[in-house]
C-alpha positions as CSV (number, residue, x, y, z in Angstrom):
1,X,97.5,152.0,180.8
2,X,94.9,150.1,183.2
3,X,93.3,147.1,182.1
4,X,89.6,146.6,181.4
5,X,87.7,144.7,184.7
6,X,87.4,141.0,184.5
7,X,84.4,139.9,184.1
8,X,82.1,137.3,186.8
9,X,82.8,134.4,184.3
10,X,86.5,135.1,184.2
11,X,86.6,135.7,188.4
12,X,84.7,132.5,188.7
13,X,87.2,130.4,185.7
14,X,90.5,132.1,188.3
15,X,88.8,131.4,191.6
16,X,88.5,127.7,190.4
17,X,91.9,127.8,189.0
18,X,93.2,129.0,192.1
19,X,91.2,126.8,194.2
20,X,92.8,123.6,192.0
21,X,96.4,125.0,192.5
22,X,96.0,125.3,196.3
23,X,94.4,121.7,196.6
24,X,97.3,120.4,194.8
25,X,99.8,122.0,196.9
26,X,98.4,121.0,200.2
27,X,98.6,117.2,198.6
28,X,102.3,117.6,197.7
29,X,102.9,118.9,201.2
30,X,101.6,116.4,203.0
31,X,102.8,113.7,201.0
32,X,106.2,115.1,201.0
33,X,106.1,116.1,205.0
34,X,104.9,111.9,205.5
35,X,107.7,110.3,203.5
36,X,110.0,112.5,205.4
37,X,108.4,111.5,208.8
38,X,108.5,108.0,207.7
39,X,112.2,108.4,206.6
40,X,113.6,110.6,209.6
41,X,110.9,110.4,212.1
42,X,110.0,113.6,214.0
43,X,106.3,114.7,214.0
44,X,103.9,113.1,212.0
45,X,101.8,115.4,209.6
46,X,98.2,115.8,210.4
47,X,95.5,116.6,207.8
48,X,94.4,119.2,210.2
49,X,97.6,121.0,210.6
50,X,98.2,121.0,206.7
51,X,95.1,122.4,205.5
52,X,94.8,125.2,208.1
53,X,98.0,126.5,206.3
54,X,96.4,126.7,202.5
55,X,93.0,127.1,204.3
56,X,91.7,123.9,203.2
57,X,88.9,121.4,204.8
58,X,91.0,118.4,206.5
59,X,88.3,116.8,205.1
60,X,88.8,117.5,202.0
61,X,92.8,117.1,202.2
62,X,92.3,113.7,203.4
63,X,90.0,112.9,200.5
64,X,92.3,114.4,197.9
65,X,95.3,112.5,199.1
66,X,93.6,109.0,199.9
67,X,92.1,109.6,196.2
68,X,88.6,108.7,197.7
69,X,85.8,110.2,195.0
70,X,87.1,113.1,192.8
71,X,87.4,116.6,192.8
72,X,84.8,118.8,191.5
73,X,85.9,120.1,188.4
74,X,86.7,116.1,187.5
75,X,83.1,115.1,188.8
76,X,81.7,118.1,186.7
77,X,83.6,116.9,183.4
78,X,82.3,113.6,183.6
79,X,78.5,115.1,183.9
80,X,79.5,117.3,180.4
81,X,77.3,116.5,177.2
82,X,80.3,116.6,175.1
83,X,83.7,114.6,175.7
84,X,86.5,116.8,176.1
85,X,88.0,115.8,172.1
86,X,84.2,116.9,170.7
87,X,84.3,120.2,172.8
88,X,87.5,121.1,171.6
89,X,86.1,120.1,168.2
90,X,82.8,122.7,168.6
91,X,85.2,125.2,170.1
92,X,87.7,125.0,166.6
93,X,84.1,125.3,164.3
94,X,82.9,128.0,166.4
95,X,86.6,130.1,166.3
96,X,86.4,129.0,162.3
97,X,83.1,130.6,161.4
98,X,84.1,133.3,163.4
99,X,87.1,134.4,161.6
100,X,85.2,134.1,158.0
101,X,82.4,136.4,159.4
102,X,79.8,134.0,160.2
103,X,80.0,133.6,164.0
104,X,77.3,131.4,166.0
105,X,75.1,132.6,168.2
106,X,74.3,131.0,171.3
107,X,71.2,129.1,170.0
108,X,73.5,128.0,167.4
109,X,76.2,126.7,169.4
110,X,73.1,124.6,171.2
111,X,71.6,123.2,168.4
112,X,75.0,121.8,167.0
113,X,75.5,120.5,170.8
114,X,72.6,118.8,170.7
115,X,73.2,117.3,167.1
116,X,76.5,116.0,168.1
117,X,75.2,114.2,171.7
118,X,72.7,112.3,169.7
119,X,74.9,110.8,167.3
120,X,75.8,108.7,170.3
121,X,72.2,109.2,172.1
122,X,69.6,109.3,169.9
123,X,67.0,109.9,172.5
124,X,68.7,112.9,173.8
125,X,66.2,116.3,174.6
126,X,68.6,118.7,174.1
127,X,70.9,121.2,176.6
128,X,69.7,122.9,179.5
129,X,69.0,126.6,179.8
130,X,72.0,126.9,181.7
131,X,74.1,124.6,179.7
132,X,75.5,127.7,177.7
133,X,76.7,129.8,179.8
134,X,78.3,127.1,181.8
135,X,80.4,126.0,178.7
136,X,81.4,129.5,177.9
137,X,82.7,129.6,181.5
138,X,84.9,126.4,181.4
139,X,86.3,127.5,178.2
140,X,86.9,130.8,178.6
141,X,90.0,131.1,177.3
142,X,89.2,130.2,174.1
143,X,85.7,131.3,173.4
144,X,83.5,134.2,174.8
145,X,80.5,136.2,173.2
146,X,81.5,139.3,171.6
147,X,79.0,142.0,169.9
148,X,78.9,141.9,166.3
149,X,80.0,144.1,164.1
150,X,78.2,144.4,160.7
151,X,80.6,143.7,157.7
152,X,79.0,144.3,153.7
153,X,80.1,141.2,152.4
154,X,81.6,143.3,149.0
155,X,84.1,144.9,151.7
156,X,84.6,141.3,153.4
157,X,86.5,140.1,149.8
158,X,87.7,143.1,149.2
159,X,89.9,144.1,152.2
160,X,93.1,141.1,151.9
161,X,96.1,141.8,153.7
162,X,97.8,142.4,149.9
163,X,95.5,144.7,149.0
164,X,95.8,147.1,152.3
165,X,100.1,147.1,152.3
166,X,99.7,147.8,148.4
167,X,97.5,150.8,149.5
168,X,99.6,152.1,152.0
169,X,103.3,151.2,150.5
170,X,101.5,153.6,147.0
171,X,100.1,156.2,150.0
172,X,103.8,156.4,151.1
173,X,105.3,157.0,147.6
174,X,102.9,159.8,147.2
175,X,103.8,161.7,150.3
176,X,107.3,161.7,149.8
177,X,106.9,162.5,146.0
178,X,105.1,165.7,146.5
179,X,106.3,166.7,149.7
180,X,102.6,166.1,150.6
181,X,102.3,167.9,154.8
182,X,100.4,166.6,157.2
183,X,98.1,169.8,157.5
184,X,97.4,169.0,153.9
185,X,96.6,165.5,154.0
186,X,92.5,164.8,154.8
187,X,90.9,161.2,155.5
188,X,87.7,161.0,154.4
189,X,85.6,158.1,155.4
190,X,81.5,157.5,154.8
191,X,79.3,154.8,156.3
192,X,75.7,153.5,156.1
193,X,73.0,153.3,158.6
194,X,70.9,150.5,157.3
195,X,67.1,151.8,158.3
196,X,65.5,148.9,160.2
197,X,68.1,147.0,160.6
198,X,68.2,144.8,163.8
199,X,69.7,145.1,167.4
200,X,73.0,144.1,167.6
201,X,73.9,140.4,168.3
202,X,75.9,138.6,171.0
203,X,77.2,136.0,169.0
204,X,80.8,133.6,169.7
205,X,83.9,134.3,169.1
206,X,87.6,133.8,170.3
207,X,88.4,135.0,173.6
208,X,91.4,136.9,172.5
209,X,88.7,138.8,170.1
210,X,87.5,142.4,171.2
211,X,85.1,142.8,168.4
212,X,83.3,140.6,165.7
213,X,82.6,140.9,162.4
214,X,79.1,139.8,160.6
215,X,78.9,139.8,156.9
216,X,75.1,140.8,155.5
217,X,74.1,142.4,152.7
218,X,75.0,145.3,151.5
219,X,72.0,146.4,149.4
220,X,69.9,147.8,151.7
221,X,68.3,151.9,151.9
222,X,69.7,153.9,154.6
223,X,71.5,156.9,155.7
224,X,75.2,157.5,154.5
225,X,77.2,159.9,156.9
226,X,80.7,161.2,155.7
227,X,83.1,162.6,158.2
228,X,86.6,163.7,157.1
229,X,89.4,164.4,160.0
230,X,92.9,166.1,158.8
231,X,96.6,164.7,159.9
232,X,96.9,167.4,162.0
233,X,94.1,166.8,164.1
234,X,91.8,169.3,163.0
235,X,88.3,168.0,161.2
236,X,85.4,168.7,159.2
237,X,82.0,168.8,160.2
238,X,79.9,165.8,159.2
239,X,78.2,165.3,156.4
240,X,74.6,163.3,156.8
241,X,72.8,162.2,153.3
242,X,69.3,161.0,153.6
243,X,67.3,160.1,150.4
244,X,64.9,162.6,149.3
245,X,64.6,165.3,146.4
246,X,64.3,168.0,148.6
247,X,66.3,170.2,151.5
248,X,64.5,170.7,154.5
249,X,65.3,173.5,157.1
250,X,64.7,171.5,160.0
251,X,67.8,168.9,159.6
252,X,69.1,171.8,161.0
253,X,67.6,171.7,163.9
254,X,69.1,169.6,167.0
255,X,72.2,169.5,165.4
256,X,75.4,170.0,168.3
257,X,78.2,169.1,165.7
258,X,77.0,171.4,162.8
259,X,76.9,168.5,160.5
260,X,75.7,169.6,157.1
Protein backbone atom coordinates (compact mmCIF):
# COMPACT_ATOMS: atom_id res chain seq x y z
CA UNK A 1 0.00 0.00 0.00
CA UNK A 2 1.57 3.54 -1.13
CA UNK A 3 2.31 5.97 1.34
CA UNK A 4 0.66 9.33 1.86
CA UNK A 5 2.96 12.41 0.06
CA UNK A 6 5.37 14.20 2.36
CA UNK A 7 4.63 17.25 3.02
CA UNK A 8 6.93 20.93 2.09
CA UNK A 9 7.90 20.98 5.89
CA UNK A 10 8.96 17.40 5.85
CA UNK A 11 10.92 17.81 2.19
CA UNK A 12 12.44 20.85 3.59
CA UNK A 13 13.41 18.92 7.43
CA UNK A 14 15.06 15.81 4.69
CA UNK A 15 16.67 18.21 2.30
CA UNK A 16 18.48 19.84 5.40
CA UNK A 17 19.13 16.45 6.77
CA UNK A 18 20.58 15.34 3.75
CA UNK A 19 22.45 18.48 3.11
CA UNK A 20 24.19 17.91 6.84
CA UNK A 21 25.09 14.21 6.03
CA UNK A 22 26.75 15.19 2.68
CA UNK A 23 28.76 18.11 4.41
CA UNK A 24 29.93 15.74 6.92
CA UNK A 25 31.09 13.20 4.55
CA UNK A 26 33.01 15.51 2.28
CA UNK A 27 34.90 16.64 5.87
CA UNK A 28 35.78 13.00 6.70
CA UNK A 29 37.08 12.60 3.17
CA UNK A 30 39.23 15.07 3.01
CA UNK A 31 40.55 14.68 6.33
CA UNK A 32 41.11 11.15 5.87
CA UNK A 33 42.54 11.50 2.07
CA UNK A 34 45.26 14.47 3.92
CA UNK A 35 46.50 12.18 6.78
CA UNK A 36 47.05 9.60 4.22
CA UNK A 37 48.87 12.03 1.88
CA UNK A 38 50.84 13.19 4.81
CA UNK A 39 51.60 9.52 5.83
CA UNK A 40 52.27 7.89 2.32
CA UNK A 41 52.68 10.92 0.09
CA UNK A 42 51.06 10.75 -3.41
CA UNK A 43 48.66 13.55 -4.41
CA UNK A 44 47.55 16.03 -2.10
CA UNK A 45 43.74 16.48 -1.69
CA UNK A 46 42.33 19.68 -2.96
CA UNK A 47 39.09 21.29 -1.59
CA UNK A 48 38.15 21.70 -5.16
CA UNK A 49 38.43 18.09 -6.16
CA UNK A 50 36.59 16.85 -2.96
CA UNK A 51 33.55 18.89 -3.10
CA UNK A 52 32.89 18.43 -6.93
CA UNK A 53 32.36 14.69 -5.86
CA UNK A 54 29.44 15.38 -3.05
CA UNK A 55 28.63 18.54 -5.10
CA UNK A 56 29.74 20.86 -2.50
CA UNK A 57 31.12 24.67 -2.64
CA UNK A 58 35.14 24.31 -2.02
CA UNK A 59 34.26 27.18 -0.28
CA UNK A 60 32.31 25.88 1.92
CA UNK A 61 34.38 22.44 2.40
CA UNK A 62 37.31 24.54 3.34
CA UNK A 63 35.19 26.33 5.91
CA UNK A 64 33.70 23.23 7.43
CA UNK A 65 37.07 21.54 7.78
CA UNK A 66 39.20 24.66 8.99
CA UNK A 67 36.06 25.12 11.53
CA UNK A 68 35.97 28.90 10.45
CA UNK A 69 32.23 30.26 11.48
CA UNK A 70 29.45 27.47 11.74
CA UNK A 71 27.16 25.75 9.72
CA UNK A 72 23.71 26.98 9.30
CA UNK A 73 21.62 24.84 11.18
CA UNK A 74 24.21 25.65 14.21
CA UNK A 75 24.07 29.50 13.35
CA UNK A 76 20.21 29.10 13.25
CA UNK A 77 20.04 27.38 16.81
CA UNK A 78 21.90 29.93 18.43
CA UNK A 79 19.32 32.70 16.86
CA UNK A 80 16.35 30.26 18.56
CA UNK A 81 14.06 32.02 21.44
CA UNK A 82 14.13 28.88 23.33
CA UNK A 83 17.41 26.82 24.37
CA UNK A 84 17.26 23.38 23.06
CA UNK A 85 16.39 21.82 27.01
CA UNK A 86 13.21 24.43 27.13
CA UNK A 87 12.10 23.42 23.48
CA UNK A 88 12.17 19.96 24.32
CA UNK A 89 10.39 20.96 27.54
CA UNK A 90 7.34 22.94 25.29
CA UNK A 91 7.49 20.05 22.90
CA UNK A 92 6.75 17.22 26.08
CA UNK A 93 3.64 19.96 27.47
CA UNK A 94 2.45 20.27 24.03
CA UNK A 95 2.49 16.10 23.30
CA UNK A 96 1.03 15.96 27.11
CA UNK A 97 -2.11 18.13 26.58
CA UNK A 98 -2.50 16.45 23.54
CA UNK A 99 -2.91 12.98 24.71
CA UNK A 100 -5.59 14.15 27.53
CA UNK A 101 -7.68 15.95 24.80
CA UNK A 102 -6.61 19.46 25.29
CA UNK A 103 -4.18 20.10 22.41
CA UNK A 104 -2.70 23.80 21.81
CA UNK A 105 -3.26 25.66 19.10
CA UNK A 106 -0.73 27.63 17.52
CA UNK A 107 -1.49 30.91 19.28
CA UNK A 108 -1.14 28.83 22.28
CA UNK A 109 2.06 27.29 21.70
CA UNK A 110 3.21 31.30 21.16
CA UNK A 111 1.96 32.72 24.04
CA UNK A 112 3.63 29.95 26.32
CA UNK A 113 6.91 30.72 24.13
CA UNK A 114 6.81 34.05 24.86
CA UNK A 115 6.10 33.51 28.66
CA UNK A 116 9.02 31.24 28.99
CA UNK A 117 11.70 33.75 26.94
CA UNK A 118 10.79 36.41 29.45
CA UNK A 119 11.50 34.68 32.50
CA UNK A 120 15.03 35.27 31.29
CA UNK A 121 14.14 38.61 29.21
CA UNK A 122 11.67 40.50 30.72
CA UNK A 123 11.55 43.05 28.00
CA UNK A 124 10.89 40.48 25.36
CA UNK A 125 7.95 41.49 22.48
CA UNK A 126 7.02 38.30 21.74
CA UNK A 127 7.58 35.59 18.52
CA UNK A 128 7.55 36.53 15.06
CA UNK A 129 4.77 35.74 12.62
CA UNK A 130 7.00 33.28 11.18
CA UNK A 131 8.37 31.93 14.40
CA UNK A 132 5.69 29.04 14.35
CA UNK A 133 5.90 27.51 11.54
CA UNK A 134 9.66 27.56 11.61
CA UNK A 135 9.59 25.59 15.02
CA UNK A 136 7.15 23.09 13.76
CA UNK A 137 9.69 22.53 10.85
CA UNK A 138 12.79 21.90 13.07
CA UNK A 139 10.82 19.57 15.13
CA UNK A 140 9.02 17.77 12.94
CA UNK A 141 9.45 14.67 14.11
CA UNK A 142 7.95 15.17 17.20
CA UNK A 143 5.18 17.68 16.75
CA UNK A 144 3.00 18.69 13.69
CA UNK A 145 -0.66 20.28 13.56
CA UNK A 146 -3.27 17.84 13.11
CA UNK A 147 -7.21 18.63 12.65
CA UNK A 148 -9.15 18.13 15.64
CA UNK A 149 -11.54 15.80 16.28
CA UNK A 150 -14.33 16.63 18.73
CA UNK A 151 -14.51 14.27 21.75
CA UNK A 152 -17.89 14.73 24.45
CA UNK A 153 -15.92 14.78 27.46
CA UNK A 154 -18.67 11.89 29.13
CA UNK A 155 -17.15 9.53 26.22
CA UNK A 156 -13.49 10.82 27.03
CA UNK A 157 -13.80 9.03 30.77
CA UNK A 158 -15.72 6.62 29.66
CA UNK A 159 -13.76 4.74 26.97
CA UNK A 160 -10.40 3.15 29.20
CA UNK A 161 -8.62 0.44 27.66
CA UNK A 162 -10.35 -1.99 30.54
CA UNK A 163 -13.54 -1.01 29.68
CA UNK A 164 -13.19 -1.73 25.73
CA UNK A 165 -11.34 -5.52 26.16
CA UNK A 166 -14.18 -6.21 28.81
CA UNK A 167 -16.64 -5.23 26.02
CA UNK A 168 -15.24 -7.17 23.47
CA UNK A 169 -13.83 -10.46 25.52
CA UNK A 170 -18.28 -10.40 26.75
CA UNK A 171 -19.02 -9.73 22.74
CA UNK A 172 -16.93 -12.88 22.13
CA UNK A 173 -18.64 -15.14 24.68
CA UNK A 174 -21.92 -14.19 23.20
CA UNK A 175 -21.13 -15.26 19.67
CA UNK A 176 -19.83 -18.46 20.44
CA UNK A 177 -22.69 -19.11 23.05
CA UNK A 178 -25.44 -18.66 20.55
CA UNK A 179 -23.90 -19.62 17.54
CA UNK A 180 -24.54 -15.95 16.73
CA UNK A 181 -23.58 -15.60 12.26
CA UNK A 182 -22.21 -12.90 10.92
CA UNK A 183 -25.36 -12.16 8.58
CA UNK A 184 -27.03 -11.83 11.89
CA UNK A 185 -24.85 -9.63 13.74
CA UNK A 186 -25.75 -5.57 13.05
CA UNK A 187 -23.50 -2.55 14.46
CA UNK A 188 -25.45 0.18 15.11
CA UNK A 189 -23.74 3.43 15.80
CA UNK A 190 -25.40 7.29 16.19
CA UNK A 191 -23.67 10.54 16.31
CA UNK A 192 -24.47 14.24 16.89
CA UNK A 193 -24.10 17.20 14.66
CA UNK A 194 -23.81 20.04 17.12
CA UNK A 195 -25.84 23.11 15.25
CA UNK A 196 -23.46 26.05 15.19
CA UNK A 197 -20.71 24.60 16.19
CA UNK A 198 -17.36 26.01 14.94
CA UNK A 199 -14.84 25.19 12.02
CA UNK A 200 -12.62 22.69 12.74
CA UNK A 201 -9.18 23.57 14.41
CA UNK A 202 -5.55 22.96 13.45
CA UNK A 203 -4.27 22.49 16.70
CA UNK A 204 -0.63 20.42 17.93
CA UNK A 205 -0.03 17.23 18.30
CA UNK A 206 2.53 14.41 18.01
CA UNK A 207 3.89 13.83 14.76
CA UNK A 208 3.29 10.16 14.80
CA UNK A 209 -0.54 11.32 15.42
CA UNK A 210 -3.05 11.13 12.28
CA UNK A 211 -5.96 12.58 14.09
CA UNK A 212 -6.69 14.57 17.36
CA UNK A 213 -9.06 14.45 19.78
CA UNK A 214 -10.80 17.72 21.45
CA UNK A 215 -12.90 17.23 24.50
CA UNK A 216 -16.08 19.96 24.69
CA UNK A 217 -19.26 19.71 25.91
CA UNK A 218 -21.55 17.41 25.27
CA UNK A 219 -24.81 19.32 26.03
CA UNK A 220 -25.42 21.05 23.13
CA UNK A 221 -28.87 20.81 20.47
CA UNK A 222 -28.23 19.18 17.28
CA UNK A 223 -28.90 16.57 14.76
CA UNK A 224 -28.39 12.78 15.78
CA UNK A 225 -27.87 10.44 12.70
CA UNK A 226 -27.90 6.60 13.29
CA UNK A 227 -26.40 4.35 10.70
CA UNK A 228 -26.25 0.54 11.26
CA UNK A 229 -23.97 -1.68 8.81
CA UNK A 230 -24.25 -5.81 9.14
CA UNK A 231 -21.01 -8.32 9.46
CA UNK A 232 -21.57 -9.31 6.16
CA UNK A 233 -21.25 -6.19 4.56
CA UNK A 234 -24.67 -5.29 3.80
CA UNK A 235 -26.30 -1.99 5.60
CA UNK A 236 -29.15 -0.10 6.54
CA UNK A 237 -30.16 3.12 5.30
CA UNK A 238 -29.54 6.08 7.70
CA UNK A 239 -31.50 7.21 10.04
CA UNK A 240 -31.45 11.37 10.50
CA UNK A 241 -33.45 12.82 13.80
CA UNK A 242 -33.95 16.41 13.90
CA UNK A 243 -35.97 18.04 16.81
CA UNK A 244 -39.33 18.94 16.01
CA UNK A 245 -43.11 17.57 16.76
CA UNK A 246 -43.88 17.08 13.41
CA UNK A 247 -42.85 14.94 9.97
CA UNK A 248 -42.34 16.91 7.09
CA UNK A 249 -42.55 15.50 3.40
CA UNK A 250 -39.80 17.43 2.16
CA UNK A 251 -36.85 15.64 4.34
CA UNK A 252 -37.48 13.60 1.63
CA UNK A 253 -36.41 15.49 -0.79
CA UNK A 254 -32.60 15.54 -1.93
CA UNK A 255 -31.99 12.52 -0.26
CA UNK A 256 -29.39 9.99 -2.60
CA UNK A 257 -28.91 7.45 0.31
CA UNK A 258 -32.74 6.98 1.23
CA UNK A 259 -32.00 7.87 4.77
CA UNK A 260 -35.17 7.83 6.76
Amino acid sequence: MPGRAKSAAAKHRAALHNTQILQERAVATYNEELERYIKQGGKKPTYRGVAARFGLNHRLLRRRVLDLGTSKATSNATKSHLTEAEATNLIDFAIEMARRAFPLRVKELEKHTTEIVRTRKPDFKGVGKNWAPRFLIKHGKRISTKWGVSLDTVHAKTVTPAAVEHYFNMLHETLEKYNIQPHNLYGFDETGFALGCGKKTRVLASASETTQKMQRDGNKEGVTVMSTICADGSNVPPVVIFKGQYFLEKWRQNNPIGAA
